[in-house]
Rosetta silent file (secondary structure, phi, psi, omega in degrees, C-alpha in Angstrom):
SEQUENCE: XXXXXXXXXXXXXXXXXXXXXXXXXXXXXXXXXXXXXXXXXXXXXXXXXXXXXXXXXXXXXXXXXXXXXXXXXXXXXXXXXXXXXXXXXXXXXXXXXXXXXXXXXXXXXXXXXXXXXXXXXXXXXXXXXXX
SCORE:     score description
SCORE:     0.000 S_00000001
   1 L     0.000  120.950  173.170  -18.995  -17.275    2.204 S_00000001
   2 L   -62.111  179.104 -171.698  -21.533  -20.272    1.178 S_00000001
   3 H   -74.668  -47.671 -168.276  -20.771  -22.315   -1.929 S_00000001
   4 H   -69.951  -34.969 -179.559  -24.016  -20.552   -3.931 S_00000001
   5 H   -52.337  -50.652 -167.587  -22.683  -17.182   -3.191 S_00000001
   6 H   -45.017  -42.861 -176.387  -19.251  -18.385   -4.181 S_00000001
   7 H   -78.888  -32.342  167.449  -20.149  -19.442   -7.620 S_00000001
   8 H   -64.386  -20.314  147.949  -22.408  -16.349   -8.079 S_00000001
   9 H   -56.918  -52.166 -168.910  -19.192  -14.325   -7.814 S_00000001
  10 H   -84.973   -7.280  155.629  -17.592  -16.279   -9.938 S_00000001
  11 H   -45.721  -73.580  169.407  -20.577  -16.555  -12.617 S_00000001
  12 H   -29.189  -59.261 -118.535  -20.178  -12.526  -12.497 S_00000001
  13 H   -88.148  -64.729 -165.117  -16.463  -12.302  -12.201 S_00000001
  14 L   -48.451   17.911  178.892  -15.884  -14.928  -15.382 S_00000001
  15 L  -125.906 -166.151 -175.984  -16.964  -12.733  -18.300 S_00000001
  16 L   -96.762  -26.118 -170.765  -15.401   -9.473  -19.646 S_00000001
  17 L  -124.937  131.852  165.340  -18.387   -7.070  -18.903 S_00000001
  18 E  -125.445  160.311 -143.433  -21.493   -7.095  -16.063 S_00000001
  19 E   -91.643  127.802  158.363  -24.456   -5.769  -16.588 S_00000001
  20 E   -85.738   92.644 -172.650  -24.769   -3.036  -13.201 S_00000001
  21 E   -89.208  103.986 -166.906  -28.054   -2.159  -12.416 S_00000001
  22 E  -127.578  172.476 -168.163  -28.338    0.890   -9.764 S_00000001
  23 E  -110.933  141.523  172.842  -31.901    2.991   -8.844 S_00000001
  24 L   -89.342  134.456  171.174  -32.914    6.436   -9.621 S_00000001
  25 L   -31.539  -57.617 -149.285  -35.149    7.952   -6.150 S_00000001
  26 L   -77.346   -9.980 -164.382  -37.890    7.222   -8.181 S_00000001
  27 L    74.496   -6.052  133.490  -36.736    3.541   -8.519 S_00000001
  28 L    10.274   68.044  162.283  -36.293    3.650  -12.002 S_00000001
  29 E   -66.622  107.304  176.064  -33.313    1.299  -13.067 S_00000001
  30 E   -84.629  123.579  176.183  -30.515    2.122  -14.913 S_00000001
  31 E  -102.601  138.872 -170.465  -28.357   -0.400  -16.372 S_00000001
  32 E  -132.203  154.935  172.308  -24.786    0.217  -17.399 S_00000001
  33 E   -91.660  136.323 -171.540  -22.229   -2.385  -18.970 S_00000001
  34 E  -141.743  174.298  179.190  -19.076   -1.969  -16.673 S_00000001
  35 L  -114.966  128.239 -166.227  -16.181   -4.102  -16.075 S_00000001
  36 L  -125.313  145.388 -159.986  -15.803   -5.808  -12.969 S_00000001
  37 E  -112.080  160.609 -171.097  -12.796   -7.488  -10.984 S_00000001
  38 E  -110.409  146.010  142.591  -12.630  -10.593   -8.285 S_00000001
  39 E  -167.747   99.358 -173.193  -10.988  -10.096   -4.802 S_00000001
  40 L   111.692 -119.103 -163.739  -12.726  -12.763   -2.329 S_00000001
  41 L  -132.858   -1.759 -173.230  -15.971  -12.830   -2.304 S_00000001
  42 E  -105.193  171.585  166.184  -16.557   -9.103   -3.708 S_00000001
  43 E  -128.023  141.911 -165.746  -16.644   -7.466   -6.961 S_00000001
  44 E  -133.418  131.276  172.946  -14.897   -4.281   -7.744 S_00000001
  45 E   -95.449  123.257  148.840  -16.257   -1.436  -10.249 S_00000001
  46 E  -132.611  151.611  157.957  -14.599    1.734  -11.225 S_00000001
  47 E  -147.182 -152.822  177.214  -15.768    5.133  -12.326 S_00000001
  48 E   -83.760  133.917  151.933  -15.693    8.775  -12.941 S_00000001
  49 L    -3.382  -51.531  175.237  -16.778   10.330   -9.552 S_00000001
  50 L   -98.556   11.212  170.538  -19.601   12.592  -11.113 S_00000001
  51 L   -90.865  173.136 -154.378  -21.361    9.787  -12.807 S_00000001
  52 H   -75.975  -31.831  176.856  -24.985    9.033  -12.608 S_00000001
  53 H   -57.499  -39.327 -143.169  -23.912    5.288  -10.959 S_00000001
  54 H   -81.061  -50.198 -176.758  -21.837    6.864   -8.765 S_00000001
  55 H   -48.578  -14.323 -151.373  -24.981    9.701   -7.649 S_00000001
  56 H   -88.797  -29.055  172.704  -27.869    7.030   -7.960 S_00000001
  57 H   -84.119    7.735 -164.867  -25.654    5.045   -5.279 S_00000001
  58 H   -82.018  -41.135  174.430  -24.823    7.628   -3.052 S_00000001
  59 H   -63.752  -46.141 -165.684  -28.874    7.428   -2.750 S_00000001
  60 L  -134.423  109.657 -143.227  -29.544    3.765   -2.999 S_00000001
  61 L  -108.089    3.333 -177.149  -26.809    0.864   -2.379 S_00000001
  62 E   -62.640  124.779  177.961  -29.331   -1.285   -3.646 S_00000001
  63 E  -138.557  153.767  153.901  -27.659   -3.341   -7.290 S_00000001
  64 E  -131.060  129.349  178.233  -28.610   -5.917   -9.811 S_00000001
  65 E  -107.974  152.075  175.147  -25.922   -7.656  -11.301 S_00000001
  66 E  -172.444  150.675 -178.852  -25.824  -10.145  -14.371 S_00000001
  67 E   -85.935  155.221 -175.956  -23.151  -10.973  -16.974 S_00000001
  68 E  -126.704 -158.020  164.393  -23.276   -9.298  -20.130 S_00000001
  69 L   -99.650  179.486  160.021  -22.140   -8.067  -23.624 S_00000001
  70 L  -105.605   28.015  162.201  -20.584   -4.849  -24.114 S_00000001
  71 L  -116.816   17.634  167.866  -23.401   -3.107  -24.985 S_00000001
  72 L    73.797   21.388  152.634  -25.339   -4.742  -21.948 S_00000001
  73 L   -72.977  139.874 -162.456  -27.385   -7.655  -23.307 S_00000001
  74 E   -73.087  162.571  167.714  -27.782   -9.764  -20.309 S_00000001
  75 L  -161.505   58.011  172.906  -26.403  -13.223  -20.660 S_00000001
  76 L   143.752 -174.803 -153.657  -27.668  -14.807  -17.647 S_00000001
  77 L   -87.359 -178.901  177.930  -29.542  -14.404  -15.000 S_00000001
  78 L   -90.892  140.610  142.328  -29.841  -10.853  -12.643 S_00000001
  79 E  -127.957  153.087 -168.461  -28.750  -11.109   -9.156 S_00000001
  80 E   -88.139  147.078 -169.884  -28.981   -8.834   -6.664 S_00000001
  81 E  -123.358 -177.967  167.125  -26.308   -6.912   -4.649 S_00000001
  82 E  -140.320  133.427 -153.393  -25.096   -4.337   -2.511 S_00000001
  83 E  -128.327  145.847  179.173  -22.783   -1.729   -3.588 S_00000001
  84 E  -142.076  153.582  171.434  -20.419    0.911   -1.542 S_00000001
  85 E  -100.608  156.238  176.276  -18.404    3.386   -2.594 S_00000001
  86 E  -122.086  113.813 -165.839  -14.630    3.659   -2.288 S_00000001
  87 L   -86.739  -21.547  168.555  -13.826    6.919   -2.765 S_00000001
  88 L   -88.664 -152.481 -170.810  -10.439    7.542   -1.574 S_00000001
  89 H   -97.205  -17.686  154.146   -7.313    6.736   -3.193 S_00000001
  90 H   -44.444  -92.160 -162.358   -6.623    3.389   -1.371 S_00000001
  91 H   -28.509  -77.534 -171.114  -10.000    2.198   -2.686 S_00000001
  92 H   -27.289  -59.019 -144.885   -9.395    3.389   -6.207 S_00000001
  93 H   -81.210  -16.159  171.577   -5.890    2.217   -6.462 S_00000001
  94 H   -59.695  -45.146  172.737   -7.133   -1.538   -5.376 S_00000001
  95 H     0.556  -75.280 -136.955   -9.755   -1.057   -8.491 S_00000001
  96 H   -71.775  -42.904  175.353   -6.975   -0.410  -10.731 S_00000001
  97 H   -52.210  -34.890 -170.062   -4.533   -3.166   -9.913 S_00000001
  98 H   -73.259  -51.696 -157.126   -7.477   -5.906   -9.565 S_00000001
  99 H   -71.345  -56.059 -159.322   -8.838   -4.679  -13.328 S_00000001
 100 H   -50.256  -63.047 -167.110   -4.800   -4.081  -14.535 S_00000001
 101 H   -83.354   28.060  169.331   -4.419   -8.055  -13.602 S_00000001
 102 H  -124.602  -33.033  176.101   -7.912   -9.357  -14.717 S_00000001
 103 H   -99.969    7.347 -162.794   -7.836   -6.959  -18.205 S_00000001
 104 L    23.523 -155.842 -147.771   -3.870   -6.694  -18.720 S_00000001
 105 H   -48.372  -47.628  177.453   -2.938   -4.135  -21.949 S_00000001
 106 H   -41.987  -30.095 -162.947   -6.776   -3.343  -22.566 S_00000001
 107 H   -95.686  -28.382  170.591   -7.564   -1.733  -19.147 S_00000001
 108 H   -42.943  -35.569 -161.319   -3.699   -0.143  -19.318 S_00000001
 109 H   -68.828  -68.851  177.346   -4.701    1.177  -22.745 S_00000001
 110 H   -69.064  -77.817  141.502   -7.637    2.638  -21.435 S_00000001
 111 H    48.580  -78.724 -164.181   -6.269    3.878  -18.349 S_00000001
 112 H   -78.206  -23.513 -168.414   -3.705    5.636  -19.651 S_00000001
 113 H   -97.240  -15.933  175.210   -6.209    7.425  -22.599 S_00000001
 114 H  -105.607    2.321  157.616   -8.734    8.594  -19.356 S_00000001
 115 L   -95.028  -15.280 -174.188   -5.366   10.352  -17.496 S_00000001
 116 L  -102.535  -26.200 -176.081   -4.636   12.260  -20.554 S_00000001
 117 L  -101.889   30.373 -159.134   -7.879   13.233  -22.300 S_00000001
 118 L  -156.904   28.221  174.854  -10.001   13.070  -18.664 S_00000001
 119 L   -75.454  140.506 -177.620   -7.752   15.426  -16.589 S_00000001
 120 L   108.477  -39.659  160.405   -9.222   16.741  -13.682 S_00000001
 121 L   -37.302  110.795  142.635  -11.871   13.282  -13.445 S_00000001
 122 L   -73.042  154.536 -169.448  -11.420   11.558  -10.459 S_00000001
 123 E  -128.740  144.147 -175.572  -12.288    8.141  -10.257 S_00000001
 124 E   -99.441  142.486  175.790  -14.394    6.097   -7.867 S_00000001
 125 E  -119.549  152.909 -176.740  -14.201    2.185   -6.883 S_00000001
 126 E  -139.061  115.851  171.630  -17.508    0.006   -6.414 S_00000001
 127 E  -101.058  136.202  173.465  -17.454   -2.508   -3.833 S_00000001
 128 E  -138.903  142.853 -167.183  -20.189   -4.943   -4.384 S_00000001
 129 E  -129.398  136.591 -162.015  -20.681   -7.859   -2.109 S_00000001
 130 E  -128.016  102.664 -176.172  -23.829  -10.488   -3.499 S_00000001
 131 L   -53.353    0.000    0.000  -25.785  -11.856   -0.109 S_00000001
């Protein structure tokens, strides 16, 4: 990993929310605020299964990342990525532990309020690696 990648993880990594930018076929971007975890040189995403990030990347692996707020004003610059999904329960369960130790009781909180009212969801991990 060079030094400028390194610090563009950790630009990303150091705030509470990044901004995730994935493409609709038409190329269209949609930006979502999501919370994202270090491990390396990647960044790790999770979400429900059936969501439009998860569909628009199943198309296009193509991302723009930038740190945000948590209603997804940018606060800094965009850079671009590449995002995979991890769909089985290894993948997931890496997610949760990397977000468990980077959000402690907040991501538990939530967590625990999307197994009880969100039964039946499955959840997806987003690997994103920034060239």
């Amino acid at each position: 990993m060079s030094a400028a990648t390194d610090a563009e993880i950790e630009r990303l990594a150091a705030g509470a929310y990044v901004s995730l930018t994935t493409f609709r076929q038409d190329g269209t971007p949609v930006a979502t605020p999501v919370w994202a975890s270090r491990a390396g040189d990647r960044l790790y995403v999770w979400t429900e299964s059936g969501s439009g990030k998860v569909k628009r990347l199943r198309g296009n692996g193509r991302v723009l990342l930038a740190p945000c707020d948590a209603r997804g004003g940018l606060q800094g610059a965009q850079v671009e990525g590449t995002a995979v999904l991890l769909e089985g329960d290894d993948g997931v369960e890496r997610v949760r532990r990397l977000h468990r130790a980077k959000y402690g009781l907040q991501f538990r909180a939530f967590d625990a309020f999307a197994s009880v009212f969100r039964r039946g969801s499955s959840r997806v991990g987003i690997e994103i690696s920034v060239p």
